[in-house]
N, C-alpha and C positions, 0 to 999 in steps of 0.2 A: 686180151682177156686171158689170164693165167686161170689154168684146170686145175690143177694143187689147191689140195683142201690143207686150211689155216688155220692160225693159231689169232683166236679175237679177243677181244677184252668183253667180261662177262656182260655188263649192261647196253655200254653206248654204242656198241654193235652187232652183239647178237640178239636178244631178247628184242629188240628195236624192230627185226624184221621178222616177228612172231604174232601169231595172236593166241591169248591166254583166255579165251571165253569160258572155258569148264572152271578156272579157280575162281573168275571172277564172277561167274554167278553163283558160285560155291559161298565165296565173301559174301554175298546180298544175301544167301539164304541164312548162314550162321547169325546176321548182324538181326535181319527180320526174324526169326526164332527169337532171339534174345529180347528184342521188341515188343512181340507179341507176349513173353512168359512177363516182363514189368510193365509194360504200359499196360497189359489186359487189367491189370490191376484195379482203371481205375472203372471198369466196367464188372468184374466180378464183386467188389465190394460192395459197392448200393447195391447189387442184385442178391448178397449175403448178409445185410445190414442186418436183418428181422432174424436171420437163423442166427446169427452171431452176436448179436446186442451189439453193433458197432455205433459208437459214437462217433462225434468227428473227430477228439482228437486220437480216440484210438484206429481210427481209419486212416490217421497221420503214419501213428507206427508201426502199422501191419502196410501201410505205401514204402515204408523208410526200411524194411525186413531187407528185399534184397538186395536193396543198397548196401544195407551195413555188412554184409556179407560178399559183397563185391568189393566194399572199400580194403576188408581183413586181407584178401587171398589176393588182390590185384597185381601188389609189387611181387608175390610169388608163381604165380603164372608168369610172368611178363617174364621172370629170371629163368624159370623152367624151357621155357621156348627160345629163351638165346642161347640153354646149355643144352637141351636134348632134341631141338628140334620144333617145327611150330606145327608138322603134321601130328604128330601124337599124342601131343599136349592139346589141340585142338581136337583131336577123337576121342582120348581119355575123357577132356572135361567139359563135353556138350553129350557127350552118352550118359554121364552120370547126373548130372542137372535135369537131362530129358525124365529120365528111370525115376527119381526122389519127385521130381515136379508132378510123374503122373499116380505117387502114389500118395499127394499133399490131397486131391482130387477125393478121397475116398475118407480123409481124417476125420473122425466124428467129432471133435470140439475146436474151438479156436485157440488154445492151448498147442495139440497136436498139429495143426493145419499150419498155425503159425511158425511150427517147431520144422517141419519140411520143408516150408519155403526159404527157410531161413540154411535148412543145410545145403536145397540147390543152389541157394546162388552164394554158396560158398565155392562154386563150379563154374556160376555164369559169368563171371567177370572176362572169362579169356575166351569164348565165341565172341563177345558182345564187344572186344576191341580189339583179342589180335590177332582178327580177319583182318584188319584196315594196313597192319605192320604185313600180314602174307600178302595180299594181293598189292601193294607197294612194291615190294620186293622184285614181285614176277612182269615189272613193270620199267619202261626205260626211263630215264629220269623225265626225258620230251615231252610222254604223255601219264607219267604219276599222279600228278595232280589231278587232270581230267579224269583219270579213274577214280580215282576216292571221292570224287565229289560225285561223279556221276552213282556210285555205288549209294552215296548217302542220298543223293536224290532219290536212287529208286527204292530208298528204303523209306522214305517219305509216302513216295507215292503206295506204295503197299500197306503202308501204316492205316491205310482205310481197311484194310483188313479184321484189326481189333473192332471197331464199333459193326460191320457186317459179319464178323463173326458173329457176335454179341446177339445181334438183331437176327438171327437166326437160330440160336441156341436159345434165348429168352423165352424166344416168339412162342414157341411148343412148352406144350404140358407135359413134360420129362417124368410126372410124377404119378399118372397116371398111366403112362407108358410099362411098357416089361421090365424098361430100366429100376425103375422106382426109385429114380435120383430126383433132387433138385436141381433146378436148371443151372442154378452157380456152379455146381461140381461138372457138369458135364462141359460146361462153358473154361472150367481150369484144365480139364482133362485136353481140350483142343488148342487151348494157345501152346502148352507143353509139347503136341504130338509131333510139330516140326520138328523142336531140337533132334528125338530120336530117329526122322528122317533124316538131318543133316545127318547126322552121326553116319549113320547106313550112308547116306553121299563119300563123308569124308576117308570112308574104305577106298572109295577110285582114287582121291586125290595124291598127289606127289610132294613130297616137300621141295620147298624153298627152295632152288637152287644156289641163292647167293648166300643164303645160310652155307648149305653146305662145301662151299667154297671157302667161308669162315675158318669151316674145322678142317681142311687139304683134303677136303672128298672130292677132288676132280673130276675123277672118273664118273660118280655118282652126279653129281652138277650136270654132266653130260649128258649123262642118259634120261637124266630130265629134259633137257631143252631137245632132245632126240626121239624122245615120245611126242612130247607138244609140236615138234613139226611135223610127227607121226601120223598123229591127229586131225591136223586143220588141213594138211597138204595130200593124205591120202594115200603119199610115195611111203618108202620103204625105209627106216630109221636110218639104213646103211649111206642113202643120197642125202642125209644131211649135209652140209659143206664144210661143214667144224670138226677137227678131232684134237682140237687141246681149249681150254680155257684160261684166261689171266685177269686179273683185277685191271678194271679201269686207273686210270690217276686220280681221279677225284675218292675212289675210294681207300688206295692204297694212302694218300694222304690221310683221311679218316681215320684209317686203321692204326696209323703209326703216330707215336707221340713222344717225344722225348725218348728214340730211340727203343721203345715198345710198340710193336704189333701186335695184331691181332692173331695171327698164327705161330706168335713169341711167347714169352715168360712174362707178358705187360698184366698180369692180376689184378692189381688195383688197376690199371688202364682202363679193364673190361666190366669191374666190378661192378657194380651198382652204386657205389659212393662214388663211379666219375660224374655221378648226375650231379652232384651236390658240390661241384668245383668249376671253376670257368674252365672255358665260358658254356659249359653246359646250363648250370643252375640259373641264369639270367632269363634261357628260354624257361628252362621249364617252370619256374615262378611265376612267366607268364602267361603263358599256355594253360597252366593249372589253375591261375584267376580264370583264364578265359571260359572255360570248363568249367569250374564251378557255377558260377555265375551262368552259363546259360542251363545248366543241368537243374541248379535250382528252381529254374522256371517251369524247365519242361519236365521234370520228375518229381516238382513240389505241388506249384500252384495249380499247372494245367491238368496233373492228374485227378482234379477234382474241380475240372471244367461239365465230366458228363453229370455228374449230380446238380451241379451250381443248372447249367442249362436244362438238366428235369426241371427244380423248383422254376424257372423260369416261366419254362413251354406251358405247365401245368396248375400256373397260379391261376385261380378262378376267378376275383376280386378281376374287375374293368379300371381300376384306380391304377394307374399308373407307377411303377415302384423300382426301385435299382436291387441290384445283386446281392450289395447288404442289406437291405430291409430285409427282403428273404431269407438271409443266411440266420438273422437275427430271429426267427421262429423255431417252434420245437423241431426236432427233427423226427422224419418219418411217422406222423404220428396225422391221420385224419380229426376231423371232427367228434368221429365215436371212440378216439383213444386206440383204433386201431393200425397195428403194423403196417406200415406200406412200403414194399419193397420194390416195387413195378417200373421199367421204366416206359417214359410215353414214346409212342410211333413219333410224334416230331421233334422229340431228342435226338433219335435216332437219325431222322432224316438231316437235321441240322451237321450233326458231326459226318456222317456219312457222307454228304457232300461238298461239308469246307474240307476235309480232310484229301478228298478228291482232287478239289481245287487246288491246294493250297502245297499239296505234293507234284502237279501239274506245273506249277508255277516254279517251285523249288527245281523241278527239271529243266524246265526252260532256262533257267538262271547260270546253272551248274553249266549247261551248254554252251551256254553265253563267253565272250570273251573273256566277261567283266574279273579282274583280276581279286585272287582270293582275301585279301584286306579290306578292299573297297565293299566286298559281299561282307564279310563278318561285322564291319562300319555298319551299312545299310541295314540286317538282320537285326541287330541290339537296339535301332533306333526306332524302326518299326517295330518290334514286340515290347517296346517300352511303353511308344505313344499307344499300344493296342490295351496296356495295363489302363493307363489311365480312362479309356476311352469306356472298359469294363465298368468300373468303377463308378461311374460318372452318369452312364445313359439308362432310361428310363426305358425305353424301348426293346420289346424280348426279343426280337428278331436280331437288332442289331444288338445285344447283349450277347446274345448265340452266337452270332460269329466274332465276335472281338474275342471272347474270351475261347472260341476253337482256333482262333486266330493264333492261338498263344504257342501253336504248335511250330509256327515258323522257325521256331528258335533252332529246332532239330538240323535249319540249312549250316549253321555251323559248325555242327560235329565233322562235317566233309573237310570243310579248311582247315580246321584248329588241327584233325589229323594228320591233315595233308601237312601241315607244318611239321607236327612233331616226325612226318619220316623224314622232312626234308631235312631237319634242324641237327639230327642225333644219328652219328656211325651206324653203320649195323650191328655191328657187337652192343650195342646198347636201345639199339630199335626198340625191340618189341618190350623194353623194360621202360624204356621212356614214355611211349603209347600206351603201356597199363598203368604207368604214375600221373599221367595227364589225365589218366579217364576215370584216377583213385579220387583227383580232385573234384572230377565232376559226381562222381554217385557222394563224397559229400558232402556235394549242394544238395543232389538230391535228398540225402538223410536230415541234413537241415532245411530248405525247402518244406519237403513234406510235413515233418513234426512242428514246426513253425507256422505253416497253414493250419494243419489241423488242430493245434490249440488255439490259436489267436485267430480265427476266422470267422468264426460266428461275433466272437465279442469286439474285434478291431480291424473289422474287415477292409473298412476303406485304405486304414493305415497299412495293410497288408499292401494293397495294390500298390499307393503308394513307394513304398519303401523296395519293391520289387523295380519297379518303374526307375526308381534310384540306382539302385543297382546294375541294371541297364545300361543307362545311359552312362556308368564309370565303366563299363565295358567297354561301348562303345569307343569309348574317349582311350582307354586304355592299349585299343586295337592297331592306333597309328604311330606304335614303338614297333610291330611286328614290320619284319622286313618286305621291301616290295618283291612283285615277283619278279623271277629273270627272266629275259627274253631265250623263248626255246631254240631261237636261229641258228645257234652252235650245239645243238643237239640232234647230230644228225648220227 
């Protein structure tokens, strides 16, 4: 046993015998903030429909708002965090997204309301994906995967969060309160109030260390992985057993190409146009269908699963009906031509407990051996048949759950990420993980604005052709590489 403290290579042996809990529940909280500020969406809308005249399809483009503004700034966060860093770029732009989101909260028109959500998620683009590139990083390649998915599972299973918010903030008469709000505003003010907690989190956190290893911060790399065993071990930073760092082979192969490095004069190497040259562009072409394609689902169609399941729970008529007979009546409008914005106690319960379930499930999975191709196959094929099944059944109950069912789709963001950190260098990480997730907000932009006009009048076709789309995902999934066996990753 040699006492002389070593010189390691930065992942496949140090990081390996660490544990990283503070960043990576750091990642779950950034990604579920991000979650909560777009998906709350599709619960503050019906509950703002009457304050705000919203139609459906304008409840397409007030859904499609922070998309479009995730898709603008994506590839420029993602480049910001490979050139300044991923800690301050992730503090800048969830403090500011938190700050404008809780002041969309108080806007008096949908004009105004519209015009703030649309500047925070000109900010939310880089919590909501380059946690997935940080807590990668701080991870040895053996168990990468498993964290990212594990992270997206728990962001699944929290995602019950929006409709129990919701069922909480609704529930009360806000209006006759001291507040003398309506319940939509105070219901926006609370999905936003995480971001500004992370933010206050993301003051403890550290950057990247293999980032900083990128730009020859050694010393600095060090004293990160010298905190974090500071941390979990309790001992004293000085008994770490490391005092130098070095790049693994796998990465310094990465880093280096045609005689440019990463810590060289390689520019274009490092650029962002190496995305769009082999063999980079092949992945992310695919990666970026893959994306789109499930984002359109679950930031299109499903964000207007809690309304579709109102009209369900709450149709009176014993006559047995499907989702588009329903969709195909006035909207929001009783018998007496009156407003109705309300949603029922067994909406609530309906999504509150498939979303329980169905994030339960998505954990179990992630923990599973089952390798990440065979999961993204199995995802696109079940939320395809779940479209049709929408579609098709007469029945509210099982209508309620096929179409909350639709949320499964979310078990793919963990793989599709997982890939893109496993697929693209460091020096191009976190630019590669915001152009893959550019693709997905938009599906979401299309998604949404495609539901919401064509939904009442071609509904079935809707599901349909989502269902379609699906199933070319699916089928698309088995060009992506198999996994390697972690054996030699000790």
């Amino acid at each position: 046993m040699k006492s002389e403290k070593k010189s390691l290579s930065l992942h496949k042996d140090i990081i390996h015998s660490l544990n990283v809990d503070m960043e990576v529940d750091l990642e779950r909280a950034l990604d579920l903030c991000a979650i909560l500020e777009m998906v709350g969406c599709s619960f503050i809308l019906p509950a703002a429909a009457c304050d705000l005249d919203l139609s459906n399809s304008m409840r397409g483009i007030m859904t499609s708002i922070p998309n479009i503004g995730v898709i603008i700034t994506a590839p420029f966060w993602g480049r910001a965090a490979d050139t300044f860093g991923r800690k301050p770029v992730l503090l800048f732009s969830t403090a500011i997204s938190g700050i404008i989101g809780l002041i969309a909260a108080f806007m008096p028109s949908l004009l105004s309301f519209a015009l703030c959500k649309f500047l925070g998620s000109l900010f939310l683009s880089c919590p909501s994906s380059l946690g997935f590139a940080y807590v990668g990083e701080l991870m040895p390649k053996k168990r990468r995967d498993l964290a990212v998915l594990i992270c997206n599972a728990s962001l699944m299973l929290v995602a019950s969060l929006c409709p129990i918010f919701a069922w909480g903030v609704l529930s009360y008469d806000w209006w006759n309160s001291p507040l003398k709000l309506r319940p939509w505003r105070v219901l926006t003010a609370t999905y936003v109030a995480p971001l500004i907690l992370a933010a206050l989190w993301l003051t403890q956190a550290k950057e990247s260390p293999k980032f900083l290893m990128t730009r020859g911060k050694d010393k600095k790399a060090l004293d990160v992985l010298q905190h974090i065993y500071a941390s979990n071990s309790g001992q004293p930073k000085d008994n770490y057993c490391v005092t130098s760092l070095k790049f693994s082979a796998e990465d310094s192969e990465k880093s280096c190409s045609h005689g440019n490095c990463e810590l060289g004069e390689g520019i274009m190497k490092n650029s962002a146009f190496a995305l769009l040259r082999p063999p980079h562009v092949k992945w992310l072409a695919l990666t970026g269908f893959l994306m789109f394609g499930l984002f359109s689902l679950l930031n299109g169609l499903f964000l207007f699963a809690p309304d579709t399941i109102n009209k369900m729970m709450t149709h009176s008529s014993n006559e047995p009906v499907t989702i588009c007979t329903l969709m195909n009546q006035p909207e929001n409008l009783t018998s007496s031509d009156e407003c109705v914005d309300e949603i029922s106690f067994a909406t609530f319960e309906v999504t509150v407990v498939t979303s329980l379930i169905y994030g339960t499930l998505v954990m179990l999975i992630s923990l599973s051996p089952l390798a990440k191709r065979t999961s993204l196959i199995g995802m696109f094929v079940l939320a395809s048949a779940t479209c049709l099944v929408s579609a098709m059944t007469t029945n509210r109950i099982i209508a309620g759950i096929s179409m909350s069912a639709l949320q499964i789709t979310a078990l793919g963001i963990g793989p599709l990420t997982a890939y893109s950190v496993q697929l693209f260098p460091t020096s191009l990480r976190a630019t590669a993980v915001g152009a893959v997730m550019m693709f997905g907000r938009m599906g979401s932009v299309i998604g949404a604005n495609v539901t919401g006009i064509f939904f009442a009048g071609a509904c079935t076709i809707i599901f349909y052709v989502f269902s379609a789309l699906l199933f070319l995902c699916a089928g698309l999934s088995f060009l992506l590489p198999k996994d390697k066996p972690a054996s030699n990753e000790q």
